[in-house]
MARKOL-566653 format. One record per residue: residue in one letter; x, y, z of N, C-alpha, C in turn; residue number from 1. Coordinates in steps of 0.001 Angstrom, whole numbers. Example, Ala and Ser with C-alpha at 12.3 -4.5 7.8 and 13.67 -1.06 7.14 Angstrom:
BEGIN
residuo nu nv nw cau cav caw cu cv cw num
A 13190 -5690 7800 12300 -4500 7800 13200 -3300 7800 1;
S 12850 -2250 7080 13670 -1060 7140 12900 30 7870 2;
//
This chain:
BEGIN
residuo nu nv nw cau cav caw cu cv cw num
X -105265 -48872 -63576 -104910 -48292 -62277 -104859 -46776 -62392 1;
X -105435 -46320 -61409 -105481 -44533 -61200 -103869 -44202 -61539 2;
X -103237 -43179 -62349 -102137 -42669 -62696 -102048 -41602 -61306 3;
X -101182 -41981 -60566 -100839 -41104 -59617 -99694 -40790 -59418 4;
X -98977 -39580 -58991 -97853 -39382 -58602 -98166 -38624 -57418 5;
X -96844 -39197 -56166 -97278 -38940 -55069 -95742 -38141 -54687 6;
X -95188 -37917 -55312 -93619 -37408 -54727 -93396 -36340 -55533 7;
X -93201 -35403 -55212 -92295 -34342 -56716 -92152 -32576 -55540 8;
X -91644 -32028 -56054 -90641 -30530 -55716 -90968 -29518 -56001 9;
X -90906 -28511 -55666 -91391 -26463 -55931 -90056 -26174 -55718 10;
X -90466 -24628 -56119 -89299 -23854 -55550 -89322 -23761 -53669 11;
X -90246 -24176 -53128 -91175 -24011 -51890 -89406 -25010 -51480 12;
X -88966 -25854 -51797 -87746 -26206 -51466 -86855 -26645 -52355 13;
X -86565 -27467 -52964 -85113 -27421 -54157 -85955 -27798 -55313 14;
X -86925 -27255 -55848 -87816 -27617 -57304 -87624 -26296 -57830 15;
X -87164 -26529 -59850 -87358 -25311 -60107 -88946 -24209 -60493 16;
X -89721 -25382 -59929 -91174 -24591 -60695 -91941 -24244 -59657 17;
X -92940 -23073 -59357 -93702 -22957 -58684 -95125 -24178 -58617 18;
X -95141 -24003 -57355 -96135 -25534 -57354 -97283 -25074 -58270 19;
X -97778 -24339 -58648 -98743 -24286 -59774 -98037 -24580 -61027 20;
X -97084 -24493 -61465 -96253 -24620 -62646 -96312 -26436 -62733 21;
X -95391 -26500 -61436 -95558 -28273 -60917 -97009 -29269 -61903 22;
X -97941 -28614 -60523 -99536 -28812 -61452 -100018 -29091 -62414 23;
X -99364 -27729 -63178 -99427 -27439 -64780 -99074 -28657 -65679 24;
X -97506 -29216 -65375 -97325 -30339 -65802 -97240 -31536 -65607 25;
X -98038 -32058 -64237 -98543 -33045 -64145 -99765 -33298 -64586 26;
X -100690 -32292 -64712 -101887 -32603 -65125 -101636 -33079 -66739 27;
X -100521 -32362 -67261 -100770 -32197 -68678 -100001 -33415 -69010 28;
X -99504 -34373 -68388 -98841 -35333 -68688 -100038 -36594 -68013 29;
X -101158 -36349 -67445 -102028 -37564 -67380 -101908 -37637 -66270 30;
X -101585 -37341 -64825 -101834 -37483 -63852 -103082 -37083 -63272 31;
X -103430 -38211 -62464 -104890 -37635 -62237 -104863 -37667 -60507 32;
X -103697 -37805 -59934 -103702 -37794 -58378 -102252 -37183 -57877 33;
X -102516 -35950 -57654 -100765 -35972 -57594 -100590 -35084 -56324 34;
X -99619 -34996 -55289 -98838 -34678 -54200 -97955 -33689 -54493 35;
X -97700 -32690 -53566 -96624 -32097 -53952 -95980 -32365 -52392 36;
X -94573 -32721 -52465 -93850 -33126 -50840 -92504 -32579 -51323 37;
X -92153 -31327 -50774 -91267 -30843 -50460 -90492 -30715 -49163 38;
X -89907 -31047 -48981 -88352 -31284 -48344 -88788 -30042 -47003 39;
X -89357 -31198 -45844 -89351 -30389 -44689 -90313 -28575 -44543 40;
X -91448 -28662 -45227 -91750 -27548 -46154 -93515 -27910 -46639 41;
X -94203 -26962 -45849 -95217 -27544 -46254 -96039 -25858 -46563 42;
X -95578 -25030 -46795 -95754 -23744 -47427 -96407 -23704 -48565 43;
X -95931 -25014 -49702 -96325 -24642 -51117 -97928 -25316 -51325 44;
X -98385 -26359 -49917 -99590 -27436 -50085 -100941 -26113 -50392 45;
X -101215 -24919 -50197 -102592 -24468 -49856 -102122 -24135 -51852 46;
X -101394 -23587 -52328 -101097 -23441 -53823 -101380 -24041 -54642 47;
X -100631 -25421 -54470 -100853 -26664 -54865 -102061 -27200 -55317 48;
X -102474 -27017 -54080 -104549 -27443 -53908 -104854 -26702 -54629 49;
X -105171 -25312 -54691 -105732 -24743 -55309 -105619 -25043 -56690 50;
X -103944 -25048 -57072 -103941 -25302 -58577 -104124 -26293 -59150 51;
X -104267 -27922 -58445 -105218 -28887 -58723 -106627 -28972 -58784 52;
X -107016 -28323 -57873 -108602 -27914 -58188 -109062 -27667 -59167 53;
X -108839 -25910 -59931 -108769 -25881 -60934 -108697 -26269 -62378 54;
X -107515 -27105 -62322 -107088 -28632 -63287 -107844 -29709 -63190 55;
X -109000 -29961 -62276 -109902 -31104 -62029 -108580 -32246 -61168 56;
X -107778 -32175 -61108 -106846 -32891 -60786 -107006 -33190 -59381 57;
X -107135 -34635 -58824 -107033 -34921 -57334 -105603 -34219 -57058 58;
X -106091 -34130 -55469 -104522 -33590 -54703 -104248 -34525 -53130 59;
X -103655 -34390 -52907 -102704 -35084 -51585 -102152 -33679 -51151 60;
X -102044 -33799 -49746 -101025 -32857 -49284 -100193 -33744 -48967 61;
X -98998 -32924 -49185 -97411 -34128 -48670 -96902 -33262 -48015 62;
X -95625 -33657 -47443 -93807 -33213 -47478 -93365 -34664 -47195 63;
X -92379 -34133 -47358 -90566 -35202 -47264 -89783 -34281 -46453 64;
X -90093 -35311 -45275 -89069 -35291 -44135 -87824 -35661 -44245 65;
X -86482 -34999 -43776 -85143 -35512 -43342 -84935 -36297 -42610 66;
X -84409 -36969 -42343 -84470 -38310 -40716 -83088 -38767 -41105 67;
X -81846 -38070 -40027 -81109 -39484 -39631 -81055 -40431 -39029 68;
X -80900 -42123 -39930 -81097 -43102 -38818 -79262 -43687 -39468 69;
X -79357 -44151 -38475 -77215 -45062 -38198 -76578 -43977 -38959 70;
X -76915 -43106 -38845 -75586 -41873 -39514 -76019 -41775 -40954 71;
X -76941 -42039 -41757 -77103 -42132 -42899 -78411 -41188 -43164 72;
X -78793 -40545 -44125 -79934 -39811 -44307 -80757 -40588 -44642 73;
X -81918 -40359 -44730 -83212 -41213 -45175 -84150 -40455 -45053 74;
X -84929 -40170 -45943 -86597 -39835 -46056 -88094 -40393 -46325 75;
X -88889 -39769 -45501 -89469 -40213 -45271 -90674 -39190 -45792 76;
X -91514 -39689 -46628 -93209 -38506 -47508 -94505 -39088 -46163 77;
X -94748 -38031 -46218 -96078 -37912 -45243 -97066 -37780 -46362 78;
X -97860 -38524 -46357 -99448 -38304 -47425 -100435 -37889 -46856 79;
X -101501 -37297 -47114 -102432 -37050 -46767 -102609 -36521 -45452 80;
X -101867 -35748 -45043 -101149 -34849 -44189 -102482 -33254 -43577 81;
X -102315 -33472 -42283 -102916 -31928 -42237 -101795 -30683 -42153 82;
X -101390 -30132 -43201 -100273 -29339 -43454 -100386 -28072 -42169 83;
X -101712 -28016 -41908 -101641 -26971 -40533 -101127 -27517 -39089 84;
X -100951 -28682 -39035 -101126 -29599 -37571 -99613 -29003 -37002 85;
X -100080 -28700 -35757 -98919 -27658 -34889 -97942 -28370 -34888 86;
X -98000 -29839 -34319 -97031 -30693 -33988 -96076 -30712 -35386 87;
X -96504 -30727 -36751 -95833 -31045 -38397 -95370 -29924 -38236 88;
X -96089 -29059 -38025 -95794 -27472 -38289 -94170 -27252 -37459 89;
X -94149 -27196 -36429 -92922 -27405 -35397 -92188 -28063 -35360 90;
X -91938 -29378 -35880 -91349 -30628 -35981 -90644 -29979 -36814 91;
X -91272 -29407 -38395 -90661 -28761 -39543 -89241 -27926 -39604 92;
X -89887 -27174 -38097 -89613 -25605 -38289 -87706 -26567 -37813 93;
X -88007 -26944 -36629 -86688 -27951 -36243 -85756 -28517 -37266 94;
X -86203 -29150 -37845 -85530 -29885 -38646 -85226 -28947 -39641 95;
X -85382 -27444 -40500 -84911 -26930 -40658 -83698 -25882 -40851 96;
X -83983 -26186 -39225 -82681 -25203 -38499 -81190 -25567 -38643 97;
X -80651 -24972 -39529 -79114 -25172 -39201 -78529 -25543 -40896 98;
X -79956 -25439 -41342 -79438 -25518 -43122 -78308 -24448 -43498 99;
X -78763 -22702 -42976 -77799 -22030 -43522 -76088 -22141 -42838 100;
X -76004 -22412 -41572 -74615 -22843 -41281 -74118 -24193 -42290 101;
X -75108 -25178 -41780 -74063 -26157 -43129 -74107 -25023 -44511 102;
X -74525 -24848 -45437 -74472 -24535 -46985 -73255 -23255 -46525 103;
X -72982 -22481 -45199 -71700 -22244 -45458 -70314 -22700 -45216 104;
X -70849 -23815 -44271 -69967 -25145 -44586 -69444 -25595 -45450 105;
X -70660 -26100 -46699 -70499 -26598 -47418 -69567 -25111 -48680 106;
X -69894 -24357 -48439 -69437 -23044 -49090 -67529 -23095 -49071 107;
X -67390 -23158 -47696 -65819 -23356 -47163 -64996 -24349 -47903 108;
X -65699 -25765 -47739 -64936 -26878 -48073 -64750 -26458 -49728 109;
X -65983 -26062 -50737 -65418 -25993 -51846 -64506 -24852 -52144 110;
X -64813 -23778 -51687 -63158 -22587 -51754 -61890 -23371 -51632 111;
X -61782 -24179 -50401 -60735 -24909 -50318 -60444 -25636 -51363 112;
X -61562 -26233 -52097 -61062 -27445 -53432 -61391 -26813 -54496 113;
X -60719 -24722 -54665 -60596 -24639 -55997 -62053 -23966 -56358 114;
X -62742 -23999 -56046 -64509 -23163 -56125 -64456 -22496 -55508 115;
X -64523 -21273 -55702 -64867 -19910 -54462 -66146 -19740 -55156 116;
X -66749 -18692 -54097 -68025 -18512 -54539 -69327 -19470 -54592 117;
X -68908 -20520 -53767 -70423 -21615 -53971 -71909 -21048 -52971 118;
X -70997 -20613 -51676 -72534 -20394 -51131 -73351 -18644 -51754 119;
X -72465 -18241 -52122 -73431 -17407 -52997 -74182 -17472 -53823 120;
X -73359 -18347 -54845 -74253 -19029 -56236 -74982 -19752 -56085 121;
X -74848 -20474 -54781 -76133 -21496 -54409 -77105 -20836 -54072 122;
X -77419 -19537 -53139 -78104 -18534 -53308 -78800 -18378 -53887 123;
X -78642 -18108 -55307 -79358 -17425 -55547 -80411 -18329 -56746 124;
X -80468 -19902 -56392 -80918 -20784 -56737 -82198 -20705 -55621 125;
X -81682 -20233 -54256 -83120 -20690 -53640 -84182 -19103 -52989 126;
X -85304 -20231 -53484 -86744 -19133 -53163 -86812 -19223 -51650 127;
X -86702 -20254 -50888 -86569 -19952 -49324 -85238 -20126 -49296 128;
X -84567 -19070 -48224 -83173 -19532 -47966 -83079 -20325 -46687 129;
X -84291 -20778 -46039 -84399 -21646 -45114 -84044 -22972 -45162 130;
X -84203 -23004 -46676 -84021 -24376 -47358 -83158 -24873 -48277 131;
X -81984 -23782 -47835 -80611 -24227 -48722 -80230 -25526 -48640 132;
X -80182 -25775 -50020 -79882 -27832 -49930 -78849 -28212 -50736 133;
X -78370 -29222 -50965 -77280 -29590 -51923 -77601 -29583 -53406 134;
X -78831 -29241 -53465 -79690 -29811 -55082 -78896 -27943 -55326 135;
X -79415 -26993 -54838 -78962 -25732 -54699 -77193 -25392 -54860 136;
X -76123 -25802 -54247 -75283 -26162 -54913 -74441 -26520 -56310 137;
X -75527 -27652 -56491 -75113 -28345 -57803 -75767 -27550 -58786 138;
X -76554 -26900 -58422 -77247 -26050 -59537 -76143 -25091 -60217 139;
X -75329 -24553 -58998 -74744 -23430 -59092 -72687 -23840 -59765 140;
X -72973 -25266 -59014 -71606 -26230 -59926 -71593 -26234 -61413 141;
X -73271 -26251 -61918 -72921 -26825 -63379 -73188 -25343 -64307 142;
X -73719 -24186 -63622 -73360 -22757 -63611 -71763 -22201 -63937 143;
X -71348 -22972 -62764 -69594 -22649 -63101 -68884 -23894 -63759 144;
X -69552 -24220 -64563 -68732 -25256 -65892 -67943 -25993 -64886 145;
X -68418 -26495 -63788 -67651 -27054 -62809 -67594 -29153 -63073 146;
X -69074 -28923 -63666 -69897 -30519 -64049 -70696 -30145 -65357 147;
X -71706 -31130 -65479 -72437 -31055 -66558 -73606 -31265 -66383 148;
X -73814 -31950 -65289 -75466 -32379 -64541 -75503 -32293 -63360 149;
X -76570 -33026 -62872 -76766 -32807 -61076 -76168 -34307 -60704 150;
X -76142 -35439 -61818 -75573 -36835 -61192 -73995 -36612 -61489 151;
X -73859 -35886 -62081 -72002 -35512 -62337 -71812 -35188 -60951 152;
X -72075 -33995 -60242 -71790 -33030 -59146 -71798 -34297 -58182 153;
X -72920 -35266 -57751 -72953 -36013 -56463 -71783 -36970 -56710 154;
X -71439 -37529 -58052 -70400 -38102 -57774 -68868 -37416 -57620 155;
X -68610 -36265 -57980 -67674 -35744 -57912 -67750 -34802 -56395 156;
X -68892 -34036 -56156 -68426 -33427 -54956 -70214 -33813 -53899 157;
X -70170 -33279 -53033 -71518 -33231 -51880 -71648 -34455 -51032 158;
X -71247 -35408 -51761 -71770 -36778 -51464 -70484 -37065 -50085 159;
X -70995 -38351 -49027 -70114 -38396 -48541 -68835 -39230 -48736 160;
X -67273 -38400 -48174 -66314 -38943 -48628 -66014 -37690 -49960 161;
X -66794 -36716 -50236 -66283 -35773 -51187 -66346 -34400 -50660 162;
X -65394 -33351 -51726 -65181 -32075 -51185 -66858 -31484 -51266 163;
X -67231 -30900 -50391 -68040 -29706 -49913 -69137 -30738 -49314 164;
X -69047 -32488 -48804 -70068 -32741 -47678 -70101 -32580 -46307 165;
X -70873 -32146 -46004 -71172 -31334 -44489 -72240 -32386 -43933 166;
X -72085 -33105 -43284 -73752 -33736 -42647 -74349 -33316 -41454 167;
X -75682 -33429 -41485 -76645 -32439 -41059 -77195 -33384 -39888 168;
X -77333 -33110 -38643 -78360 -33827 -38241 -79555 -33178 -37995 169;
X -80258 -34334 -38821 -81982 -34031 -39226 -82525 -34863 -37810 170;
X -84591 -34980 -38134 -84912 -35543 -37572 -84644 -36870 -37215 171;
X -85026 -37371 -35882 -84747 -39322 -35633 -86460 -39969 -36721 172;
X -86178 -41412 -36759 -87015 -41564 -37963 -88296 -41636 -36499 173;
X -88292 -41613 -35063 -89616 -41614 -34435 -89991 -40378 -34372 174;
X -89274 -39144 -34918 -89731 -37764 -34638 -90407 -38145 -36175 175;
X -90097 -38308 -36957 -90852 -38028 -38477 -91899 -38378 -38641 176;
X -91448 -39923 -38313 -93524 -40308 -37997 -94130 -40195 -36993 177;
X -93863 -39607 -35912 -94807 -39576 -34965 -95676 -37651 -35287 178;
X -94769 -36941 -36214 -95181 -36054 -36451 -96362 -36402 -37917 179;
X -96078 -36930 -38879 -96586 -37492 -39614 -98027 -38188 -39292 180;
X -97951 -38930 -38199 -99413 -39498 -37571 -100026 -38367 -36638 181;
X -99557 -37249 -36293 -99619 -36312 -35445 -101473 -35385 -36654 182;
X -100578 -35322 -38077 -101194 -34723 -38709 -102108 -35232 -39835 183;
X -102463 -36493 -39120 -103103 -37796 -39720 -102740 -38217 -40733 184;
X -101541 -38548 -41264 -100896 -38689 -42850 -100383 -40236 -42491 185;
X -100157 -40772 -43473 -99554 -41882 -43967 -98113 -41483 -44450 186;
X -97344 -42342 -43349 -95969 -41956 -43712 -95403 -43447 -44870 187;
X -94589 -42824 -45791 -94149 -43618 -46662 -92399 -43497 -46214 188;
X -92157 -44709 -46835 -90282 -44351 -47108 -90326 -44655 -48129 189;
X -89424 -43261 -48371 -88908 -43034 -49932 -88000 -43596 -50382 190;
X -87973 -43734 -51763 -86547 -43876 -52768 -86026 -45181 -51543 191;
X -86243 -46105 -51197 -85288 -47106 -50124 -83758 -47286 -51312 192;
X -84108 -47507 -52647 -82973 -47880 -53451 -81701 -46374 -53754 193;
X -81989 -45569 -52860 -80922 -44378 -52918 -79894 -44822 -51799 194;
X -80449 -45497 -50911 -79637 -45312 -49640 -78555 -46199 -49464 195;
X -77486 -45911 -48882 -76138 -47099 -49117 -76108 -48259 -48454 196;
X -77213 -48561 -48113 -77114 -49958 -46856 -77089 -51494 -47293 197;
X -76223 -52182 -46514 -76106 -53495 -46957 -77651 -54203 -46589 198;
X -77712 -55504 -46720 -79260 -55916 -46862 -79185 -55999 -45005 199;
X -78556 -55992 -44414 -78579 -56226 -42615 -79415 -54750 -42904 200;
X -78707 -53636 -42945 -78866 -52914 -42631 -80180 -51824 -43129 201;
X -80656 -52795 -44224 -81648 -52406 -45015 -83095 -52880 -44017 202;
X -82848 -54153 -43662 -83850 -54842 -43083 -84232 -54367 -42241 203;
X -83044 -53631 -41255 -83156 -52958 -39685 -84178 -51880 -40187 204;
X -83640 -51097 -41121 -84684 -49695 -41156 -86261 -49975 -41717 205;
X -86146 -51287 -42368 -87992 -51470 -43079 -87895 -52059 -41449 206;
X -87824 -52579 -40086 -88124 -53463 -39595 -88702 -51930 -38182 207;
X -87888 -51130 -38326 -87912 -49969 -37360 -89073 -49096 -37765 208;
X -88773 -48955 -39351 -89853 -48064 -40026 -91430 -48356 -39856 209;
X -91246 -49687 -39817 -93074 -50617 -39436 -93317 -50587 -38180 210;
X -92132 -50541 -36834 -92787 -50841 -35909 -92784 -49354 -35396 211;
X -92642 -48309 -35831 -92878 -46864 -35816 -94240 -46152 -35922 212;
X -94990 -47468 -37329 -95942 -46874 -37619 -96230 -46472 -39327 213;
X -94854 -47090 -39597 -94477 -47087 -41357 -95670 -47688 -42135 214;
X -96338 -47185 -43226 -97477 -48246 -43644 -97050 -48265 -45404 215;
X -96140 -47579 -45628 -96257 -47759 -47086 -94589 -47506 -47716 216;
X -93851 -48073 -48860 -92757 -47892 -49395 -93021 -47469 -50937 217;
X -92176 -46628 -51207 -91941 -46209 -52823 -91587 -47586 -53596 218;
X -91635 -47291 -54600 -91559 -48621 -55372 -90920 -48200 -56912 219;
X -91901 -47400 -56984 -91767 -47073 -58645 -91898 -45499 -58137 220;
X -90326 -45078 -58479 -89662 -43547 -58256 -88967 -43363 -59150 221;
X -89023 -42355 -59884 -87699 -41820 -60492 -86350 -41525 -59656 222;
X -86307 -41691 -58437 -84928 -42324 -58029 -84664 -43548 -57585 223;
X -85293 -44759 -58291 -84968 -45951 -58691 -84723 -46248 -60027 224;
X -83942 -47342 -60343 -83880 -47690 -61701 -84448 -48801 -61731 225;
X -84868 -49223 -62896 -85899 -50138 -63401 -85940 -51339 -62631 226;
X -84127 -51673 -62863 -84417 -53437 -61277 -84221 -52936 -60147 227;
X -84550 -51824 -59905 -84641 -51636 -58191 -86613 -51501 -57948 228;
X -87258 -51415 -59261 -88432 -51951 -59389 -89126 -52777 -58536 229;
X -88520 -53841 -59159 -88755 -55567 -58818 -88391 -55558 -57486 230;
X -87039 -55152 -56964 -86637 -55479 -55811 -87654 -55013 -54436 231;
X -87905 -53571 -55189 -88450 -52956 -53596 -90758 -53356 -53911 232;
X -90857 -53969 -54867 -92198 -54556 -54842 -92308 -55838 -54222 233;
X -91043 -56465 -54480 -91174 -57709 -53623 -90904 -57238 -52150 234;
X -90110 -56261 -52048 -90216 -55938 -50265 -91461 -55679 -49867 235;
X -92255 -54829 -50902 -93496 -54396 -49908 -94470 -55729 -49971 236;
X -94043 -56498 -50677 -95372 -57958 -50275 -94810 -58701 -49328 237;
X -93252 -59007 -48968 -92856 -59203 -48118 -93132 -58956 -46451 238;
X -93038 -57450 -46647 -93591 -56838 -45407 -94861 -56209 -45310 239;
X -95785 -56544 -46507 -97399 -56607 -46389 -97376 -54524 -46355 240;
X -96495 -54278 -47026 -96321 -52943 -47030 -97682 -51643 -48422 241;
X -97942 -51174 -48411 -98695 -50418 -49550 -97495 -49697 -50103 242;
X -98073 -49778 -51571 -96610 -49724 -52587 -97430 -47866 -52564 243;
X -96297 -47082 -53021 -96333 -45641 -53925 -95267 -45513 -54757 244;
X -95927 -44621 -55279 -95280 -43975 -56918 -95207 -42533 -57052 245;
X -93985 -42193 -57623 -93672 -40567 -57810 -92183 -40475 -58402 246;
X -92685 -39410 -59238 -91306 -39303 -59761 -90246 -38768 -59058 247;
X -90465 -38140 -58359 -89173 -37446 -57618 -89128 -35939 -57796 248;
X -90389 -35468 -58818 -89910 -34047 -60192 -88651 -33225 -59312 249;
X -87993 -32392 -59739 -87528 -31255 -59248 -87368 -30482 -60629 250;
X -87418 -30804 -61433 -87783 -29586 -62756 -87236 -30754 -64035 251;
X -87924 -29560 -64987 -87422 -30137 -66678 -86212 -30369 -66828 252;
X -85587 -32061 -67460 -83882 -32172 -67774 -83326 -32227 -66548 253;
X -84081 -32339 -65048 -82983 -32833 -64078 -83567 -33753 -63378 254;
X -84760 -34714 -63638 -85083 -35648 -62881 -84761 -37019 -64349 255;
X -84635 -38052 -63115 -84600 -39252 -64262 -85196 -40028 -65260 256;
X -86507 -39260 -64879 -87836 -39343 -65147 -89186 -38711 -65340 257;
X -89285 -38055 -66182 -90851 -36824 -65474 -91968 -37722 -65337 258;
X -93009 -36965 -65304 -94301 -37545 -65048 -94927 -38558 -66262 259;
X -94991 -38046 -67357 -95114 -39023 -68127 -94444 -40452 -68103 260;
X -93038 -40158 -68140 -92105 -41254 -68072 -92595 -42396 -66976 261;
X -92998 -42193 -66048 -93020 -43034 -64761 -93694 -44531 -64660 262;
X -93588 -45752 -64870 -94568 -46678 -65663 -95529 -47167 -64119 263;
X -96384 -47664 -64502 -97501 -48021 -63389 -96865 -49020 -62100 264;
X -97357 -49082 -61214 -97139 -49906 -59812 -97353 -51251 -60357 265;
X -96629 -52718 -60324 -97146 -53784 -60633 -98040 -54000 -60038 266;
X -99123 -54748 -60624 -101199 -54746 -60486 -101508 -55568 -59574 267;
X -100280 -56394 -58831 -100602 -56738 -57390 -100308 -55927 -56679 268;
X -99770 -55041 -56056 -99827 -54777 -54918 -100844 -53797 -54832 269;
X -100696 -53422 -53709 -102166 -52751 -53191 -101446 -50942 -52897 270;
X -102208 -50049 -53880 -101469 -48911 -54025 -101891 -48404 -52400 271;
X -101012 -47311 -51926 -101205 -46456 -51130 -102304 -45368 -50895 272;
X -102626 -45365 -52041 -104277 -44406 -52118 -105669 -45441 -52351 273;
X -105164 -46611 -52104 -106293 -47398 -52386 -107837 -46842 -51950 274;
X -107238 -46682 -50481 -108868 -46189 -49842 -108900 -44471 -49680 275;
X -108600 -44093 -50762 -108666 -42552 -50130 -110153 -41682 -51032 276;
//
């Protein structure tokens, strides 16, 4: 099976590498199809390309959309995306808006619990400040000997029910894909095994996500663990879904997984780049 990774991060939004850097080490780890989908952010795709070109390396244009659905976050990767399409382009710019009031939100609540200084230090973690995020934060937590990693920080603070979460309302999941089909892409849902939902509530969103226009689910992510594998491959034969794969990158020593690490899609299902 073609080694592809279809998910991973820049500095273009909470990644520490420039998407040519990105490139650099996906190619050099055996990828021969890889995406770059950053978080509402489609700035770093003309880079990207280029620096796959170069590398002989196929490319995808992506992003990863925000979408609240029942009060809960969820994302959603656009593939094969026209990164210029007005409607993505604008949809973007929206769902953007209002990052820097939360992160000084989120700035407030931790002064209060004993951290001063977070939305500065989170600062100066990000290359757009359009795109201040919680990954930005935690960067700046384990800076101030506050944690030790980025999975320390979500369980101790950001997450909801802890000091410094602020929630955002992002896009609805029909603004994501209708922008997504807007710019002829294949919308995927990501990571499904991040999200807190009981199986009712799991079903509702694969059941909303398809009749939206959903054609494909992650499967094999570095923000799954190994039996969340099995689980979300049997969903996509279930719901006749096209499986994808990606690690998640956001830099060296903070994903669960790099590119090498990532093991293949099981050899039934029918990958997401099948026909591309």
């Amino acid at each position: 099976m073609l080694k592809a990774d279809l998910h991973c991060h820049s500095t273009i939004s909470d990644g520490l590498l420039a998407p040519a850097q990105v490139a650099a080490l996906a190619h050099a780890a055996g990828v021969e199809l890889w995406a770059l989908t950053d978080h509402d952010e489609v700035d770093g795709v003309a880079a990207a390309r280029a620096a796959a070109r170069r590398l002989g390396m196929g490319f995808v244009a992506g992003v990863e959309i925000s979408v609240t659905w029942a009060n809960h976050t969820v994302h959603i990767v656009g593939l094969q995306i026209d990164e210029t399409d007005t409607a993505l382009c604008n949809g973007l710019i929206k769902t953007r808006s209002g990052r820097d009031q939360r992160g000084r939100e989120i700035g407030a609540q931790l002064a209060a619990a004993g951290i001063p200084g977070a939305y500065e230090g989170a600062l100066k973690y990000v290359a757009n400040p359009a795109l201040l995020s919680r990954t930005h934060f935690a960067r700046f937590l384990i800076e101030a000997g506050v944690a030790t990693s980025v999975a320390e920080v979500f369980k101790r603070y950001l997450a909801e029910g802890k000091p410094g979460y602020v929630p955002h309302r992002w896009a609805t999941l029909a603004e994501a894909l209708g922008w997504i089909r807007a710019a002829g892409g294949v919308a995927v849902l990501a990571h499904p095994g991040r999200y807190p939902l009981d199986p009712v509530a799991e079903a509702a969103l694969f059941d909303e996500f398809i009749s939206l226009g959903g054609r494909a689910v992650e499967v094999v992510t570095g923000s799954h663990t190994p039996d969340q594998y099995a689980t979300y491959a049997a969903l996509a034969r279930r719901y006749g879904l096209l499986a994808s794969r990606g690690a998640d990158f956001h830099g060296p020593g903070e994903s669960r997984v790099d590119f090498a690490g990532l093991p293949p899609l099981p050899a039934d299902l029918v990958p997401v780049w099948h026909d591309w």
